[in-house]
C-alpha positions as CSV (number, residue, x, y, z in Angstrom):
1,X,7.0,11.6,-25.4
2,X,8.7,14.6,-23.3
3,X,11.4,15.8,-24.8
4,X,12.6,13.2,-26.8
5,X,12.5,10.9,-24.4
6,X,9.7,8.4,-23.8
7,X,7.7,8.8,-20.4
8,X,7.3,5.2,-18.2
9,X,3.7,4.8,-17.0
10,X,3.3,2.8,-13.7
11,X,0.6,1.6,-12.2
12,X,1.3,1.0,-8.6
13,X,-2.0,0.0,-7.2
14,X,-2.6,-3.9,-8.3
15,X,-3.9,-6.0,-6.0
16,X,-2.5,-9.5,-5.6
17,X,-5.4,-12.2,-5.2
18,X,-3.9,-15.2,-5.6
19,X,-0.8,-17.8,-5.1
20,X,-0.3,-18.5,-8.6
21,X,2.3,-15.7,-10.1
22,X,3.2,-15.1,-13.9
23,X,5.1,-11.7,-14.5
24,X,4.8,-12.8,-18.1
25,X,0.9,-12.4,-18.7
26,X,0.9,-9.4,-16.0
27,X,3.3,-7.7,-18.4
28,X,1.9,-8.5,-21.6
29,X,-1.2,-6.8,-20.1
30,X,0.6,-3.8,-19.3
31,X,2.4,-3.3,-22.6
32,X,-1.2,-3.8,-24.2
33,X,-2.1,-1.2,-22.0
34,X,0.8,1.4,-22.4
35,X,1.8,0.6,-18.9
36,X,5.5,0.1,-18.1
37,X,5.4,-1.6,-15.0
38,X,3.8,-1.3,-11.5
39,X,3.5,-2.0,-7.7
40,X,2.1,-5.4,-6.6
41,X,0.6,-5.7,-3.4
42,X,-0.1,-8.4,-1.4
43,X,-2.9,-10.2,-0.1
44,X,-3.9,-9.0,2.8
45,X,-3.4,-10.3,6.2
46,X,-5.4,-12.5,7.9
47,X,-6.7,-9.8,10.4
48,X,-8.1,-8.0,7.9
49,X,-12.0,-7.9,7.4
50,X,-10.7,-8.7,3.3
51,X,-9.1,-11.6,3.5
52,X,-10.5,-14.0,1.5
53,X,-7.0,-16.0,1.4
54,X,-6.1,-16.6,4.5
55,X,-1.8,-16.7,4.0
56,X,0.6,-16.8,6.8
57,X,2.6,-13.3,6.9
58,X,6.1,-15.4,5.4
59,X,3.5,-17.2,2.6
60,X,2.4,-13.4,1.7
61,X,5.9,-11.9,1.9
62,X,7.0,-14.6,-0.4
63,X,4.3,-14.4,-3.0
64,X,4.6,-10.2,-3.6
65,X,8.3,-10.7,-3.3
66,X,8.5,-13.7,-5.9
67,X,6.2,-11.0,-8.5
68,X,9.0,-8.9,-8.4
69,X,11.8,-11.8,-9.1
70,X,14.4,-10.0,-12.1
71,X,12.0,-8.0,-13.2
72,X,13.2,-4.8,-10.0
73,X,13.0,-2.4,-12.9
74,X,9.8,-3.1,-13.7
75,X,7.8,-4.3,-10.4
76,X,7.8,-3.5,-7.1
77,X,6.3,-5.3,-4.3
78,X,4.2,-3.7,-1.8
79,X,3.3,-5.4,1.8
80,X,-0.6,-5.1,3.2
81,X,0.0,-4.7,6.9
82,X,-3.2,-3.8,9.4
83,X,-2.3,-2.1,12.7
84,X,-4.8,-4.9,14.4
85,X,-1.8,-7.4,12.9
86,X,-0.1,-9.7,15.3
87,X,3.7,-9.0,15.9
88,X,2.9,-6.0,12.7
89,X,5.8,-4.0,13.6
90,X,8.5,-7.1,13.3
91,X,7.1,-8.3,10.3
92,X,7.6,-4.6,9.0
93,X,11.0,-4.5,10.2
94,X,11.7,-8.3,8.4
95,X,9.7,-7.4,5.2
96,X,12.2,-4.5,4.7
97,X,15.0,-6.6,5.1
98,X,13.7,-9.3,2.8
99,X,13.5,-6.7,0.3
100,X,10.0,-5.4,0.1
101,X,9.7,-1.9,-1.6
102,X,6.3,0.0,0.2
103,X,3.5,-1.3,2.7
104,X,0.0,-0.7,2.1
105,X,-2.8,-0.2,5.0
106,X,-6.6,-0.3,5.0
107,X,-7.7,1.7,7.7
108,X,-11.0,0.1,8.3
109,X,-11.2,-0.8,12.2
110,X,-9.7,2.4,13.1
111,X,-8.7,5.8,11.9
112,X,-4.4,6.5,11.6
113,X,-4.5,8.7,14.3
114,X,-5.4,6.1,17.1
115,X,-2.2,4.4,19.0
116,X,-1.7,0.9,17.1
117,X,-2.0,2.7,13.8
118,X,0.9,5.5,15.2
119,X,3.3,2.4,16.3
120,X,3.0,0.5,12.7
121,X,3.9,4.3,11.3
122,X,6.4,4.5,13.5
123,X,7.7,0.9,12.4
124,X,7.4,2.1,8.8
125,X,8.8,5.4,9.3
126,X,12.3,3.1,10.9
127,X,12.3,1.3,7.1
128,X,12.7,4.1,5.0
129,X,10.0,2.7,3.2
130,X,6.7,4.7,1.7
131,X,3.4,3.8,2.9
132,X,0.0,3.9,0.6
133,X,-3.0,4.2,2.9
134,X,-6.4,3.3,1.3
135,X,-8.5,6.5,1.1
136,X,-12.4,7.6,0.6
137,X,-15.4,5.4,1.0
138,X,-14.7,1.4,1.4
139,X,-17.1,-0.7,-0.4
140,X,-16.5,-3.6,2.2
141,X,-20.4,-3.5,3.6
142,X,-19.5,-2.3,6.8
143,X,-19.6,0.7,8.8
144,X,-15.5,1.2,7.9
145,X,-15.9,4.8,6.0
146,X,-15.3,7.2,8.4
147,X,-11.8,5.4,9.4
148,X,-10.8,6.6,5.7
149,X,-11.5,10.5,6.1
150,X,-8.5,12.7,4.8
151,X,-8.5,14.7,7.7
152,X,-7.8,11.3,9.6
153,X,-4.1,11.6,8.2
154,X,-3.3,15.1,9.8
155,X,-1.7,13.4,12.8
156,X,0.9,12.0,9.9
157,X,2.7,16.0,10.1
158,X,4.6,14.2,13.6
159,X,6.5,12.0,11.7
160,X,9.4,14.1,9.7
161,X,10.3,11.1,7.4
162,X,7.2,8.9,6.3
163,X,6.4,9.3,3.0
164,X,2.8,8.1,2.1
165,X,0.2,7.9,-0.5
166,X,-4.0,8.7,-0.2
167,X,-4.8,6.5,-2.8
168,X,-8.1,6.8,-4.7
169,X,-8.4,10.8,-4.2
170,X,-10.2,10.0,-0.7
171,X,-13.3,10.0,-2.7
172,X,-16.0,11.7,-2.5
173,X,-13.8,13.7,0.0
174,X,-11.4,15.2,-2.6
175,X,-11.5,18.8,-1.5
176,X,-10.4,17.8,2.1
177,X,-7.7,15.4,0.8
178,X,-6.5,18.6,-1.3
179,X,-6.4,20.5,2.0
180,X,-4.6,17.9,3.8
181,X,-2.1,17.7,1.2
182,X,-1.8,21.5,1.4
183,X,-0.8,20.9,5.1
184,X,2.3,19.4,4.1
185,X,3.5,21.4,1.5
């Protein structure tokens, strides 16, 4: 409680990995949990390197946008896109019309600062929409951790109105990620 009034916790990292939906049991978790509500994000698209399902872009949309269904208070549905993603910058521009609330990218082919990763900003910035970018090491096997560096976002100062998220801390590169954020203060 803050004065007198009762603080929501949200937990807006929660990975969709499957079809099957039911906002019932995902909330009852959360109230067991203290949480209020969160952001749902969506399987990932079938250029990434984590796809294990392998959805068409409309299936995905669907799916993160169906979590969400009358409960807009409570959940909000977040779209994986990957700068290596066919037509990515259409499906941005159709996902925000559809109604999706923030976009999520995994930079592990490239850092943010190289052209196609620029253009999908760009694309996002046009929404109005926030962006969460995964940050820090990637556990994925591969050589993808250096693509996830805090100093990677710098180049994010051009844009005047993207709003955007390092999630994880960039660990074990916290101090940077603190400097960064510095930056745009």
């Amino acid at each position: 409680k803050k004065g007198g009034k009762t603080m929501k916790i949200f937990d807006m990292h929660i990975h969709s990995a499957s079809e099957k939906i039911d906002q019932n049991y995902l909330l009852e978790q959360m109230e067991q949990s203290g949480v209020y509500g969160g952001g749902i994000i969506s399987c990932p698209p079938v250029e990434s390197t984590a796809a294990l399902l392998k959805l068409p872009y409309k299936e995905r949309l669907n799916n993160v946008l169906n979590w969400k269904k009358g409960k807009e208070n409570r959940i909000y549905s977040g779209l994986w896109v990957q700068p290596e993603e066919k037509d990515v910058c259409l499906k941005v521009k159709d996902a925000k019309e559809e109604g999706i609330d923030f976009f999520k990218i995994i930079c592990d082919t490239m850092p943010a600062y190289e052209k196609p990763c620029m253009e999908l900003l760009g694309a996002i910035e046009e929404t109005g929409k926030p962006v969460m970018f995964h940050s820090g090491i990637l556990y994925s096997g591969q050589d993808t951790s250096r693509f996830n560096r805090p100093a990677n976002w710098e180049c994010l100062l051009q844009f005047k109105n993207v709003k955007f998220s390092l999630a994880h801390g960039s660990w074990p590169w916290i101090d940077e990620c603190l400097a960064v954020y510095g930056k745009f203060l």
